[in-house]
Structures are given as structure tokens and as C-alpha cells.
C-alpha positions in Angstrom: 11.8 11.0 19.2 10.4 7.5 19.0 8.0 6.8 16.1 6.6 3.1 17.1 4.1 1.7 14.2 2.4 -0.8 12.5 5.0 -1.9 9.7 3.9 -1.3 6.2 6.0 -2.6 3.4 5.3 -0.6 0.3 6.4 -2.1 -3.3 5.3 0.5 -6.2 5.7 0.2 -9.6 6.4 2.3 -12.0 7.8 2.8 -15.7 11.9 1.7 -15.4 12.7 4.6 -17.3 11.6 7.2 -14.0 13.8 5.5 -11.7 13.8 7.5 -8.6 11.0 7.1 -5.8 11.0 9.6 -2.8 8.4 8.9 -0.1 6.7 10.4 2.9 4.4 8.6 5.0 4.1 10.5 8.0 4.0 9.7 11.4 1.3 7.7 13.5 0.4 10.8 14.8 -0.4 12.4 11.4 3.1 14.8 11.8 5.6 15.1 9.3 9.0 15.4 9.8 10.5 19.0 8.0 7.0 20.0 7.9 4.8 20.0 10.7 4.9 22.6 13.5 7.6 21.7 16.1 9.1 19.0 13.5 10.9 21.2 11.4 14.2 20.8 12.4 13.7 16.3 12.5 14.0 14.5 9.6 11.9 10.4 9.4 9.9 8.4 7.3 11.8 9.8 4.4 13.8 8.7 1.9 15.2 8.3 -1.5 15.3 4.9 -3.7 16.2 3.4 -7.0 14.0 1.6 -8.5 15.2 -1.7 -10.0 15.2 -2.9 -14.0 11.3 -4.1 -13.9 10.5 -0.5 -12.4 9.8 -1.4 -9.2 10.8 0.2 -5.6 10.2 -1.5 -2.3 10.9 0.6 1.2 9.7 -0.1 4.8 7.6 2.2 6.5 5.0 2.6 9.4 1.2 2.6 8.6 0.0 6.2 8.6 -2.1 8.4 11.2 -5.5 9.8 9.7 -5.3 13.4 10.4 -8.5 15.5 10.3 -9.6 16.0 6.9 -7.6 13.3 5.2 -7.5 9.9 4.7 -4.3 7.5 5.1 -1.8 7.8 2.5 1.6 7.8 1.9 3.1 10.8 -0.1 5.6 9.6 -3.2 7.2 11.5 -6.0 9.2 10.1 -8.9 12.0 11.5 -10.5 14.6 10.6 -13.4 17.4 10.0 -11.4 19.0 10.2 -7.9 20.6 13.4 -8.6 17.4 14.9 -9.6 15.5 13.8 -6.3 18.3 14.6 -3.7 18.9 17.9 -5.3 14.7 19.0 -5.1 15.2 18.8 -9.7 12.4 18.4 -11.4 9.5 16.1 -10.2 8.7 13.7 -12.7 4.9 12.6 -11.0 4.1 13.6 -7.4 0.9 11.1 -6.3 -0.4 9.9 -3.5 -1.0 6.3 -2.3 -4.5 5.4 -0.2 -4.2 2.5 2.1 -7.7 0.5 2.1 -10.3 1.1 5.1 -10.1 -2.4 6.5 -6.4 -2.3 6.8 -6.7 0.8 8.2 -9.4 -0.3 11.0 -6.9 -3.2 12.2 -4.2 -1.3 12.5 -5.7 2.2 14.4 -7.2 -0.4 16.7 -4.0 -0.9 18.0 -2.2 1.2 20.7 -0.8 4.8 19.4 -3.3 5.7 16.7 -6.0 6.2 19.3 -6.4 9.9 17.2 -7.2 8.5 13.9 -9.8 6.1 15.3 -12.1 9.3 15.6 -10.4 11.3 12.3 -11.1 8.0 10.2 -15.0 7.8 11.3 -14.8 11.9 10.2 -13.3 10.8 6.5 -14.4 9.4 2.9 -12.0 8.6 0.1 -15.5 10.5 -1.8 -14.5 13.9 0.9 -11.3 13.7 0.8 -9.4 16.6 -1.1 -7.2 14.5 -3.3 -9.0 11.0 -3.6 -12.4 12.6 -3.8 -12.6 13.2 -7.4 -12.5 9.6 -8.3 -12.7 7.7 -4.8 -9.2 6.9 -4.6 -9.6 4.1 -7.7 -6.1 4.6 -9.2 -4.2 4.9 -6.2 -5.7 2.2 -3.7 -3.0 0.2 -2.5 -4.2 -3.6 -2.8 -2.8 -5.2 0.6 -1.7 -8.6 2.8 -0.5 -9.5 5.9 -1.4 -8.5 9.0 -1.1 -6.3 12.3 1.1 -8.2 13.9 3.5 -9.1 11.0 3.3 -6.2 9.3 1.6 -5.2 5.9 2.8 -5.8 2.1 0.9 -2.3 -0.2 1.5 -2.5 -3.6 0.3 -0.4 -6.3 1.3 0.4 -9.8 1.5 3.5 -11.1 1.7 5.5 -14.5 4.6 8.0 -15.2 
């Protein structure tokens, strides 16, 4: 199964003490692997990490599909240690991160997210059923780069 994306390169911070970071993207298609129907036996676009002494956790990714209803984000979950997240322990903070609408306009316009073109002009970060309490304000990602060289998200988060 090929999963051909924009590259996002995601850096998140959070307290050093909660030093495990599991995230899940999803594909450009809005699937996710273990999850959706007919990908429950593939496992991408997951993984487990240490963050290092300041906290922080950087992974490679793809930019996200916008499936119907929601709007881009990356799935992540903390935990106190490796053992904990590789052995479903206890979740320390399980959060979201919303990738910014302009970002998100470059990259659908490019071929393979012809689907979240449409679901994107359906979607708010005000209607959507996580961010729309607040808009998204704590979990925007601030961004740079670009399409063709890939995108830098970073956010900062409290544990």
C-alpha cells in the first residue's frame, strides 16, 4: 500500500518529565491504519518516541486528508515512559494537533488530496467536534516551509 504525501515535520513540546509521544496522522485519504474499514490488519503513520531532555519530540509524517466532518489534524498521546505507550498503560494526555488553513490549501491543491479539497470547503475549526469549543486556539500548529520541501509544525503543549 503506497501512502505518497506532502511531508510534514512535526516537533511538539511538552513537559520532559512525560516523555513518551505516540502519534497518528492518518493517511492522505483520511484512513487510518488499525482503524479504518479494510485497514485493520496494516499498520503506518504510527509510532512511538522519546522525547529528549528539553521535552521535545520531532517525527516525520505526511500532511493529513480532511475527512468529512473534521478538520486536519494529527492525533498524539503522551505517556510516562516507553513501556507505558508500547504496552496501551496509562495515557498521560491524549490531544489533538490542527494544521492551519493556509497550509492546508497549498498542500490539498496538490495531486492525491483531490477528496479533502471538497471536505475542507464543508469544515470550520468553530464546527468541528473537537476544536469547535475554542476554534482550535491551543492546539494550532504554527508552520514553515513549503509544498515542495516539506513543512516544519510545531506546537507546545501542556501535560
Amino acid at each position: 500500500m503506497e501512502h505518497e504525501a506532502s511531508p510534514t515535520t512535526e516537533a511538539t513540546t511538552a513537559d520532559p518529565r512525560d516523555d513518551r509521544k505516540l502519534a497518528d496522522p492518518g493517511d492522505r485519504d483520511g484512513g487510518y491504519s488499525l482503524y479504518s474499514p479494510g485497514l485493520d490488519d496494516v499498520n503506518y503513520l504510527r509510532g512511538v518516541q522519546a522525547t529528549d531532555d528539553s521535552g521535545t519530540v520531532q517525527f516525520t509524517s505526511i500532511s493529513p486528508a480532511c475527512y468529512t466532518g473534521r478538520w486536519p489534524h494529527i492525533h498524539f498521546e503522551v505517556y510516562s515512559d516507553v513501556a507505558n505507550a508500547v504496552a496501551s498503560g496509562p495515557i498521560v494526555k491524549t490531544s489533538q494537533i490542527a494544521l492551519p488553513e493556509e497550509v492546508n490549501a497549498l498542500v490539498y491543491a496538490t495531486s492525491g488530496y483531490e477528496q479533502s479539497v471538497r471536505n475542507a470547503s464543508q469544515v470550520s475549526l468553530a464546527s468541528d467536534n473537537v476544536f469547535g469549543d475554542d476554534g482550535g486556539i491551543h492546539q494550532i500548529a504554527s508552520m514553515s516551509g513549503s509544498v515542495s520541501s516539506g513543512y516544519s509544525a510545531a506546537l507546545t503543549i501542556g501535560v
